[in-house]
N, C-alpha and C positions, 0 to 999 in steps of 0.2 A: 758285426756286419756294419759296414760302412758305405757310404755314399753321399755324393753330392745331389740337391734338390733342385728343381727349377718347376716353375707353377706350369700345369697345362693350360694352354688357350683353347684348346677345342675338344669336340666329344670325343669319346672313346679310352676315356683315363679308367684304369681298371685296380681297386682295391682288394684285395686279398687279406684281411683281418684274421689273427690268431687260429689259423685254418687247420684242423685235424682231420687227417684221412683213415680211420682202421678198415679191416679189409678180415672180419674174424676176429683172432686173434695177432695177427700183422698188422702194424703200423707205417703207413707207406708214405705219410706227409704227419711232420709230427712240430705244429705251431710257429706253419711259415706267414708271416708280415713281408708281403710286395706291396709297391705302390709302381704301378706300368702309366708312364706321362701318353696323354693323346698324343698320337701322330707318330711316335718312335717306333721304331727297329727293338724289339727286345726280344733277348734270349735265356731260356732257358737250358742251361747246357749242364753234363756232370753224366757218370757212367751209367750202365743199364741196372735199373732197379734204385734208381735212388728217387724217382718220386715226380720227375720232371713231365711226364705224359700225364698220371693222374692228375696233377695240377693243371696241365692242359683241358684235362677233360672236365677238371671243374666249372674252369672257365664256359665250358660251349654246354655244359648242363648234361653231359650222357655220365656224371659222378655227382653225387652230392656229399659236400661237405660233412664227416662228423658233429666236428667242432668248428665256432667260424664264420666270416662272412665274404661272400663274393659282392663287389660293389661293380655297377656299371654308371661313370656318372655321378658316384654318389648315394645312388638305391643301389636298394638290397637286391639281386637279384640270386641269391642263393636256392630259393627255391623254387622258381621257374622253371619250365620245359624247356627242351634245348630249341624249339621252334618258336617260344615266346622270346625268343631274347636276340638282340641284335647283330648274333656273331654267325660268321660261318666259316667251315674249318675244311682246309686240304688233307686229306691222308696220305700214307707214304706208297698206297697202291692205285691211288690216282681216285678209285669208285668211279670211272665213267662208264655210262649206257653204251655198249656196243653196239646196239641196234640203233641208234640214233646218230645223225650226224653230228658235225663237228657244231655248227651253230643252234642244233635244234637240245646238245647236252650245254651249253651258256645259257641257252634261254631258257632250263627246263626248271631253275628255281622262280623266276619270273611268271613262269605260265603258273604254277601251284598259286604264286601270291594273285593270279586273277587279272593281272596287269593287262593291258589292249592289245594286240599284235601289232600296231604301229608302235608302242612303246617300246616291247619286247625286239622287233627289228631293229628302233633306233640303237638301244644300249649292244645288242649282239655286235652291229657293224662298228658299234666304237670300242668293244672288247675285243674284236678281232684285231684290229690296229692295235691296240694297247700292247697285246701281249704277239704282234707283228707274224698273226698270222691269215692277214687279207686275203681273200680268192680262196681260202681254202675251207671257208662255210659250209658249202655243201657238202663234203667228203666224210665217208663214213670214216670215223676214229680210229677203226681198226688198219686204215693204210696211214694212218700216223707212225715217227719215231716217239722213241720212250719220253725226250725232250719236249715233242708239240704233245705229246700227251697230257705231257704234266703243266704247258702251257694253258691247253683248255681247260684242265682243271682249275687251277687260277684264275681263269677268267669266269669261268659257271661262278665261281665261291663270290669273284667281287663285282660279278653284274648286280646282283639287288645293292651295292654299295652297302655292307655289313661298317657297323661302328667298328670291331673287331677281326681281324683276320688272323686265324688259328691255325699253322703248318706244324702235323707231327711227322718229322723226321720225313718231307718230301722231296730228299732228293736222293735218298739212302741208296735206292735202283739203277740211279746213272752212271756212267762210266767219269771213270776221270776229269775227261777235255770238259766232258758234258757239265759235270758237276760244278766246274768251277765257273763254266759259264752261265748257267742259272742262276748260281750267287748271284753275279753282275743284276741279272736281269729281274730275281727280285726285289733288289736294291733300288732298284730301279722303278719297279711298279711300286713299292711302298713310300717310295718318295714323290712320284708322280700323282696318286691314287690321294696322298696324303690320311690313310688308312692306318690305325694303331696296328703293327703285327705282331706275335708272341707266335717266338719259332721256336720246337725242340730239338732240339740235336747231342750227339754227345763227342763229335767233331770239332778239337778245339780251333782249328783253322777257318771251318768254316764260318764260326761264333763270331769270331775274331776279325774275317772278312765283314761281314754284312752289319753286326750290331749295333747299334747305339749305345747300348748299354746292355750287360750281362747277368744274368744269374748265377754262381757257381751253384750246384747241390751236392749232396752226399748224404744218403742214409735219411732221406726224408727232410732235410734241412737245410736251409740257404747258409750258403758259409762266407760269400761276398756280392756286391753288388757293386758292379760301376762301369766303367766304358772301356773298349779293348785293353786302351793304354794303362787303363790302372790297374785289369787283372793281370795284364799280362807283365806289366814292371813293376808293380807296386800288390804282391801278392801280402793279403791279409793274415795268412797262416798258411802251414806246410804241403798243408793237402791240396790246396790253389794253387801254389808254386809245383809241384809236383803235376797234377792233372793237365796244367795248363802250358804246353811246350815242355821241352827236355831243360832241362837244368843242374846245377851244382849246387850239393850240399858240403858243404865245412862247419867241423868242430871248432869253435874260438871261443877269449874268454876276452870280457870286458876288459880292458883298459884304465878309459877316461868316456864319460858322457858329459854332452854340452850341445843345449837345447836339442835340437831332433836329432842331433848326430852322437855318435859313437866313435870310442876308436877302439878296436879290436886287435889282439894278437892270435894268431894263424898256428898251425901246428908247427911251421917252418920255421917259428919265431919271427915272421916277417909282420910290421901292423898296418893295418888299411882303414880308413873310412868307414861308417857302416850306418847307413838310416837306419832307423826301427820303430813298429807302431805302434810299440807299449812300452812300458815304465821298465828300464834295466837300470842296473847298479854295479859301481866297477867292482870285477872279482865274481861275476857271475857268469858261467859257461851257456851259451848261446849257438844257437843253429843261423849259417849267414846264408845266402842264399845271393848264387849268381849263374845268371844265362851264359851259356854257351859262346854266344857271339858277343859279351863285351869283354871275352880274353884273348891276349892274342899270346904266339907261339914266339921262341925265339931262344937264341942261343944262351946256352944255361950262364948265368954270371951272379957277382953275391949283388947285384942291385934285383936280382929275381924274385916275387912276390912269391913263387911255388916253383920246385924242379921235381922233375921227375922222368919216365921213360916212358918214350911213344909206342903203346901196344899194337894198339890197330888204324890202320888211315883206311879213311869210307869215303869216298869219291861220289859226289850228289849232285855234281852237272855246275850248279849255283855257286856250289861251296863244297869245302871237304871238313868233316868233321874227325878231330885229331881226337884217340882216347888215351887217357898219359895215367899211367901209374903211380902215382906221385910220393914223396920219401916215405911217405907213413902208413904206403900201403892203401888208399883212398884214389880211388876212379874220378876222373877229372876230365870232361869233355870241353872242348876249346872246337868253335865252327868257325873259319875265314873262307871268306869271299874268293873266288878262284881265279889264278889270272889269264890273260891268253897265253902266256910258254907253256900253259897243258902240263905244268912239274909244282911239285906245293913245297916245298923246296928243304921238303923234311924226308925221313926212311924211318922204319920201323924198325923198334931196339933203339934207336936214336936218342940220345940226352939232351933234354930240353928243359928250359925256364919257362915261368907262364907271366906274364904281364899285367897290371889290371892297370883302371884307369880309375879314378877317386872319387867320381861316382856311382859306381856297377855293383854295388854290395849292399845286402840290405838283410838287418835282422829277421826273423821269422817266429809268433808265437807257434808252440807245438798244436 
């Protein structure tokens, strides 16, 4: 696991030391090291059952660590109550009071901490704003959409101003249009708020939207750590590269290495470029690994890095992604940009070359 460091300036930086979760005989976090910087966007992202909720729930104290320490700050707060401790966490089904109005579920963690009701008015009126839903205070929640639903719920969690703010999987409920405009909007409050967030999801898009930096998981275990651009181009092993967006995998064998670079031969016999983030040696077979969108399509010719034949064309609005059979029997998806003549200027059965460009390729440990 890999990343890059940068010191926090302000509260809210979250340690995670050699953390073990059993659960019986199930082990469901099995000796994860996070360091979450104050103030950032962080995500915990990877499939269902791999570990990424119960480390949520370490964090807000409704789990306690096996093995392990949770730090807040610096202190240990492992073994705190989830009400001793400075965080407060959105769920994916919202938890609002139905019988309460919209302003009376913001102020309703404020009124338990005892706060004055000038206090508690001030912060509500400026979480209404916040989260741009003014005038509509008084109104029972239940004539809310699922979207200002999930609004007030973000706004109740960061009225008492929590060092930490905890989202499992809160937007899993909304429709599409909705979903992606929430991203925006909590991009938006965690930069405004200036609040550490730790978001779960298992949506590599959404990850990939809002993050500052990512977690992969799998099977209880962090397998990368760094910022959109590096899970998403600079995948540290096969299971990243795979989970993370659609992708190409090819059989090659070493060449020549020289310093970070490689040069690989292809099953076509054709040779390419190839980064990689560990020690290879020429003459040893390798998995290279390249996205979709940095190959392009084009008429077969011997300058061709891959030929093969167009099985299926998928028409995506954006883009159309081409799937080509390629000579050795190996699936090869190729995504371009679509243009206005509304024709991709290919046909299915059709013989085609594939293109690469000299930096699109990158080894991959297994």
């Amino acid at each position: 696991m890999t990343e890059t460091r940068t010191t926090a300036a302000h509260g809210g930086a979250i340690g995670m030391h050699g953390i073990k979760k059993w659960f019986g005989n199930f082990q469901a976090v099995d000796d994860v090291t996070l360091d979450i910087r104050s103030n950032e966007f962080f995500t915990l992202l990877g499939p269902s059952g791999c570990g990424k909720t119960t480390l949520l729930r370490m964090i807000a104290g409704f789990e306690l660590p096996t093995e392990g320490q949770v730090l807040l700050d610096g202190v240990d707060i492992s073994s705190l109550l989830p009400n001793q401790r400075p965080v407060n966490t959105v769920f994916q089904n919202y938890a609002l009071f139905p019988h309460l109005t919209v302003a009376e579920n913001i102020g309703f963690g404020l009124k338990m901490l005892g706060k004055p009701r000038s206090e508690i008015d001030s912060v509500v009126n400026d979480m209404l704003k916040l989260v741009h839903l003014e005038g509509r205070g008084g109104n029972p929640v239940t004539q809310l959409s699922g979207g200002q639903q999930q609004r007030v719920a973000l706004a109740r969690a960061l009225a008492p101003r929590p060092k930490v703010l905890l989202l499992d999987e809160p937007l899993s409920a909304l429709d599409l249009k909705l979903r992606k405009s929430m991203q925006m909007e909590l991009k938006r409050l965690q930069t405004e708020t200036g609040i550490t967030f730790v978001f779960v999801t298992h949506d590599q898009e959404e990850a990939l939207t809002m993050s500052d930096r990512i977690a992969v998981m799998s099977t209880g275990t962090v397998r990368q750590v760094g910022s959109p651009w590096d899970i998403y181009d600079r995948p540290a092993e096969r299971f990243v590269a795979d989970f993370i967006g659609e992708t190409n995998f090819l059989e090659a064998e070493v060449v020549a290495v020289s310093g970070d670079r490689a040069r690989v031969r292809l099953s076509s016999g054709a040779e390419i470029p190839a980064t990689f983030p560990a020690d290879v040696t020429p003459g040893g077979k390798v998995t290279v690994v390249i996205r979709p969108e940095h190959a392009q399509v084009g008429a077969p010719s011997p300058a061709s890095v891959l030929r093969g034949i167009i099985r299926e064309i998928v028409y995506l609005g954006t883009d159309t992604h081409f799937h080509i059979r390629l000579e050795d029997g190996t699936t090869f998806t190729v995504r371009q940009q679509n243009a206005r003549s509304g024709s991709c200027g290919f046909s299915k059965d059709e013989a085609v070359g594939i293109n690469l460009s000299d930096d699109v390729a990158q080894i991959l440990r297994d």
